[in-house]
N, C-alpha and C positions, 0 to 999 in steps of 0.2 A: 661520519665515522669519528669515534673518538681517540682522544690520545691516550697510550698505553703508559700505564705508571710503571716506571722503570724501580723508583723507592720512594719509599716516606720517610723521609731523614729527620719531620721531626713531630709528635702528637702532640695532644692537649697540654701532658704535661710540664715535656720541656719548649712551647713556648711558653707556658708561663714561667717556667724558671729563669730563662734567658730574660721575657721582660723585666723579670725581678732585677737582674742582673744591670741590667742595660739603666735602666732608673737609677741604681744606686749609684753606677758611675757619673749619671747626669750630676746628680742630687752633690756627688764627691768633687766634680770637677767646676761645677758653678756654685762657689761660695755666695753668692747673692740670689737665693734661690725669688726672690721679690722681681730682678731685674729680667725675670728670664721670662719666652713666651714660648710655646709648644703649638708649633705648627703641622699637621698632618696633612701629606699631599695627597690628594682624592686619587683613587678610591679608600683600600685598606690603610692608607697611614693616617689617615683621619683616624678608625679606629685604633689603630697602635698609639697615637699620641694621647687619645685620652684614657688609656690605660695607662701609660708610664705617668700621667700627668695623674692620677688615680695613686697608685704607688706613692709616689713623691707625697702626695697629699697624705697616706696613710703613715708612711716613715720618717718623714718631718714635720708635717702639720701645716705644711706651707697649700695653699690653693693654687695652682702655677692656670694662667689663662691658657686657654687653648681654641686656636683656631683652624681654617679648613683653607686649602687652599689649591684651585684648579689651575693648572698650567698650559693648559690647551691652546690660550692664546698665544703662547710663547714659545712654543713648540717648533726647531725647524725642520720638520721631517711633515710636517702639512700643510697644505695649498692656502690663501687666503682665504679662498671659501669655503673649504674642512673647518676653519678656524671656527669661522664667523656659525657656520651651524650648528655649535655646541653652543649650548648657555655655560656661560659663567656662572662660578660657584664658590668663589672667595667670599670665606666669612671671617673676619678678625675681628677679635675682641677689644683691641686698642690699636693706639697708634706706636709705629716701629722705631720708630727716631727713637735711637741711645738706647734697645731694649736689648738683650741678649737673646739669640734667635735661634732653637731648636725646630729645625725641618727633621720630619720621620716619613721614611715610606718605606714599604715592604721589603721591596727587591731592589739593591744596585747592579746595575747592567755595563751599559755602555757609558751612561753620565751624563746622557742628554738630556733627560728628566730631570735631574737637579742642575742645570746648566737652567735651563728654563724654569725653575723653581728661583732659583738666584737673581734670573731677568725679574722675576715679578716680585720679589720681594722687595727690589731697586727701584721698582715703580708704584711702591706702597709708602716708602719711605726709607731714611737710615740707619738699620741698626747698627747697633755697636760693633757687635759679632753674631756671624751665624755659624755654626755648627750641623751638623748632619749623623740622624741617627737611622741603621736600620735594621732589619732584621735578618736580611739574609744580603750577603757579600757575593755575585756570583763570578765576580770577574770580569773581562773582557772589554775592560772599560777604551770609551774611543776619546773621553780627553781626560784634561787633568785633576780627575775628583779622586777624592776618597771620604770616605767616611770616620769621622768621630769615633764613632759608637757602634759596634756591629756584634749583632745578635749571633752568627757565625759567618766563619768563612766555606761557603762551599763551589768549588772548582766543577767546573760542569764544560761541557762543549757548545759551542756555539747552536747546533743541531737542536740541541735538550732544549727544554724549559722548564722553568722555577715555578711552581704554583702553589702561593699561598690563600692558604684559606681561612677565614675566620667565622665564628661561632657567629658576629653580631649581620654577617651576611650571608655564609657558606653553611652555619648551622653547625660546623665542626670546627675548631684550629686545629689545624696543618700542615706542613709544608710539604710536597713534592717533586720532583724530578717525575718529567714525563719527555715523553718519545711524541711528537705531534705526527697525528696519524697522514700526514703529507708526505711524511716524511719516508714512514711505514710502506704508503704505499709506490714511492720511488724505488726503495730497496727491495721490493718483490720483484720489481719487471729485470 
């Protein structure tokens, strides 16, 4: 059964606008645009970082490195051996010591995700500063993160889910609010 799209709060065009938007604050707020790395946490923020990382490159001329980075093993919401049967899929372009450190994923949730983005970044090396950019804010977070840089904020219930889509995997950009059909089917009986 699938899940029912409640809205699509955003198309092709305003996420590009937003990423336009989201870049130039990077690009504004880190005057060393040389010291900086642009990390995308796998899945979709890989793609989001090498488009803002794209951007940066077309409105200042700067080539900002970008790398990819899996968090699976860091994760504490899965068993050792959930862990161990994912492959790893960290790819960094350099070493982090003293760099300035943009993480991008799609969706902020609860903060677990970048909570275990931060473990693995500590065990890569030290950068200077990390920052955190992303695309959609949706609330509900269970510790103390926030985001830099947020493409928007939208308020949603715990019930709902955020589903972003992009063109280089989805074949569209998108965002939506959906109803997951479990849920669907709890409220009929």
């Amino acid at each position: 059964m699938e899940n029912k799209v409640k809205a699509r709060v955003m198309d092709n065009g305003k996420v590009r606008r937003t990423l336009i938007r989201m870049a130039t604050e990077v690009a504004e707020r880190n005057r060393d645009l040389n010291n900086l790395v642009i990390i995308g946490i796998k899945t979709r923020g890989i793609y989001l970082s090498k488009r803002i990382a794209e951007i940066i490159k077309n409105n200042e001329g700067v080539d900002i490195p970008v790398g990819t980075l899996d968090v699976t093993p860091y994760r504490d919401d899965l068993t050792e051996q959930e862990k161990k049967s994912f492959a790893k899929k960290t790819e960094l372009p350099l070493k982090l010591d003293g760099r300035d450190v943009l993480l991008v994923d799609d969706v902020l949730f609860t903060g677990r995700t970048i909570r275990a983005a931060m473990e693995a970044i500590f065990s890569l090396g030290r950068p200077q500063t990390i920052q955190l950019a992303v695309l959609i804010d949706r609330g509900h977070r269970e510790l103390p993160i926030r985001a830099d840089f947020v493409g928007r904020l939208l308020p949603t219930s715990k019930r709902e889910q955020v589903e972003v889509h992009l063109k280089e995997i989805d074949g569209v950009d998108e965002v939506l609010i959906v109803e997951p059909a479990i849920s669907l089917q709890a409220a009929k009986k």
